[in-house]
C-alpha angles and dihedrals in degrees: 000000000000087000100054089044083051093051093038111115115241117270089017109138088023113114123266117252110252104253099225085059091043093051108025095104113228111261120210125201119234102206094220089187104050088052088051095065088043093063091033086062099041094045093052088059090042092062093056098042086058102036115092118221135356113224107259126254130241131193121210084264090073083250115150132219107192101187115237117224091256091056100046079048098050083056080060096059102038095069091043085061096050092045089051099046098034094050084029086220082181129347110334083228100055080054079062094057099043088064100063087039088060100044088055091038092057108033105252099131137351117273090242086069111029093048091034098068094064081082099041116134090266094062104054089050094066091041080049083055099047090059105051087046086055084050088059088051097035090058100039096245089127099065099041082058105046089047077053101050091040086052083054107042088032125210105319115116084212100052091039091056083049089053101047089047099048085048099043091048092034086061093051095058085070099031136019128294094234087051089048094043095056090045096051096043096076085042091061098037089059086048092049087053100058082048091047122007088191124078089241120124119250127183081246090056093039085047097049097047099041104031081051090060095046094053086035084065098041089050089055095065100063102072143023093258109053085087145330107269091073092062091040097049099053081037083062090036094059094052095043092041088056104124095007128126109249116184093331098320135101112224108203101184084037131265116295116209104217122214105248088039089062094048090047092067099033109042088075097052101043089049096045084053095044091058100035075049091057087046089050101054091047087064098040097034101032098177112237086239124050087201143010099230107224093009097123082058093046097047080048097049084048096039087065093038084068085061115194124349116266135221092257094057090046090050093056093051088047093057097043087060087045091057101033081053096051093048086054088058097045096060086059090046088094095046091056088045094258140142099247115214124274101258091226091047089060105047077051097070095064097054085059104058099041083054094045095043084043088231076129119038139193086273092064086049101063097039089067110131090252097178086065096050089059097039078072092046088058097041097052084044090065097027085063089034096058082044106044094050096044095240088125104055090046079054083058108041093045087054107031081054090057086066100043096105097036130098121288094250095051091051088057094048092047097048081055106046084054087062101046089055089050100049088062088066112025142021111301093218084059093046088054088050095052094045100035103067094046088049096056092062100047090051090069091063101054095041091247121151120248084232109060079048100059094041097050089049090048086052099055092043099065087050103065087163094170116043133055087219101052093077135015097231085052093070092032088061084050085064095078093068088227092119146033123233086244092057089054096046093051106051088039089085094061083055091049092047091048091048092048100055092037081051086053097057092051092053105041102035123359102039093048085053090048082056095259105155103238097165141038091191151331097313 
């Protein structure tokens, strides 16, 4: 028997292949669309790398912006970028990287720049507000606050979207969007889970995560520390106002806009958005279920499986006031003649002593969304390249130019439609201060106020609809897997269209009744 194992051919006694699997050839599927937008992308820079010149641009002033080659390339490669994140032809964060590598590859500025601003302040700030959103998860304070908020709204899809939107935009009116973002996002995703216990995408799940960054945005508006433009941009406003009539009044030393004088103007229209947002995403978003029948038990019965909260939960909450309450100092810092605290510096804080006390771990490390950390690389590396080449403000002058013999209303609109484009791609502090200088001149002319310019522009930057990188709850809300880039960007444009018309009204009837100054005279 040893001997006939020993003469027996290998393979001999085994079964035959079927013949079907031994013959059928391997197909591979070319993805046409996703090379479309490949080309789409690299042909668009490839037009403005071979063509020669761009037309100059003049400012009522008679000033003229000549666009360097750098910064007809750095238009290039602006629209690259947007093809590429908005069709996700590959990871929206090795987009990212391809941005800095094309900037040093050809020459449009140096590596040191280009690459260095993935670590820029802002950044770290987001990657600060991950974490302590991570803190709320790790802990399980998101889910004893999401069982609490379901026993409260109940089981209705439509009051639990309602719910989820007042609180979301009610936090970033004391801390920044991004921290409370990143706080809200685990809550959601235990609420979507109940909804849905799959991964797979519902209009209720497209709905919560979306509809959460949009009123994340409009809440943001209404006070100094739902994020940092507010303070920048009256910061910009003093020093170009110096010297300039305000509602009757010359400023020397430039107009201040107090605290409670920003929240006066914006606190009606960010609520009014927050709730026409909430109407919005029930059209568009309609849940399959109108309700989850016996949700309200089971958040109950899972509610009191959590038991009593622990130290570590307590300790989150009581870093989140530490740092919402340094932020809230630090806004008054100026105003006492003192240096306030870098932003990032401060969320910092917080990464550090949920590390130090372990109630992180390197676990939680690792598991950082790190795609979206470098999706705002990328994004601060084109917003100063745009900048730092003066492509933008070419962008600006050619646009804002357009609107020099219209009517007054138009021209703010139109200031503030130009914003709104350039937030989706770059800083929104940076697309006020583009915008901001050019339109003041042009003001003049029309007999428009520095102040209606400024607010309007402040509107339409917290409310970046179209774009992941226009806002940083935008890509946290990415984040769920329960929509595509191209989804966002679409049905970004009926948020545009809705905030537009909402931002008209306010100019032209309701802010000049509250005492805004519109107009310096009869244009």
């Amino acid at each position: 028997m040893a001997e006939e194992k020993e003469r027996m051919p290998v393979g001999e006694g085994l079964p035959e292949m079927p013949e079907e699997i031994r013959l059928a050839p391997v197909k591979v599927r070319i993805d046409w669309r996703r090379i479309i937008f490949i080309l789409l992308g690299a042909g668009l820079f490839a037009f403005f790398y071979f063509i020669e010149t761009l037309p100059d641009a003049v400012d009522p002033a008679g000033k003229v912006f000549k666009i360097s080659w750098e910064g007809k390339l750095a238009i290039g490669l602006f629209l690259l970028a947007g093809v590429w994140w908005v069709f996700e032809v590959m990871p929206i964060g090795a987009t990212s990287i391809g941005i800095g590598v094309i900037q040093t590859m050809f020459w449009i500025r140096p590596a040191k720049q280009a690459l260095g601003d993935f670590m820029d302040p802002s950044v770290w700030f987001i990657f600060g507000s991950v974490v302590i959103g991570m803190a709320f998860s790790a802990v399980g304070l998101t889910k004893r606050m999401a069982y609490k908020m379901l026993d409260v709204v109940g089981e209705r899809t439509s009051m639990i979207y309602l719910g989820a939107f007042i609180v979301t935009a009610a936090m970033t009116h004391l801390m920044a969007h991004t921290a409370v973002a990143a706080a809200i996002f685990p809550l959601l995703l235990a609420i979507n889970s109940l909804y849905n216990p799959t991964d797979q995408p519902t209009r209720f799940g497209k709905g919560l995560f979306i509809g959460m960054a949009w009123v994340a945005g409009a809440g943001s508006i209404v006070t100094y520390l739902g994020a940092a433009r507010g303070v920048a941009a009256a910061g910009m406003f003093k020093e170009f106002t110096k010297g300039v009539m305000v509602g009757g009044t010359v400023f020397p030393e430039g107009y201040d806009i107090g605290f409670f004088e920003l929240s006066k103007y914006m606190f009606p229209v960010g609520w009014i958005m927050v709730f026409l947002l909430y109407l919005l995403i029930m059209m568009i978003f309609r849940p399959e279920r109108p309700r989850i029948e016996g949700l309200r038990e089971k958040a109950k019965e899972l509610s009191k499986e959590l038991g009593r909260m622990t130290g570590k939960e307590y300790f989150v909450i009581v870093m989140v006031v530490v740092i919402v309450g340094i932020f809230m100092l630090n806004s008054f810092l100026p105003k006492l003649g003192l240096q306030p605290f870098s932003r990032a510096g401060i969320v910092l804080i917080s990464t550090l002593a949920f590390f130090l006390t372990r109630t992180l771990t390197i676990e939680h490390l690792e598991a950082i969304p790190w795609n979206i950390i470098l999706l705002f690389g990328g994004a601060m590396s084109i917003g100063f390249c745009l900048w730092q080449t003066g492509a933008a403000e070419w962008l600006a002058v050619h646009w804002l130019s357009m609107f020099k013999k219209s009517h007054w209303l138009v021209f703010v609109l139109g200031i503030a439609f130009f914003v709104l484009m350039m937030t989706n791609f770059i800083m929104n502090v940076a697309a006020i201060a583009i915008s901001l200088p050019v339109a003041l001149v042009i003001a003049k002319y029309l007999g428009v106020a520095p102040h209606v310019i400024l607010f309007a522009s402040l509107v339409v930057a917290g409310m970046p609809f179209n774009l992941l990188v226009g806002a940083a709850p935008n890509a946290i809300a990415y984040e769920s897997r329960q929509f595509t880039t191209g989804e966002f960007f679409a049905w970004g444009w009926v948020g545009n269209v809705v905030l537009m018309v909402i931002l008209a009204l306010f100019v032209y009837f309701i802010w000049p009744l509250m005492g805004m100054p519109v107009l310096t005279a009869s244009p």
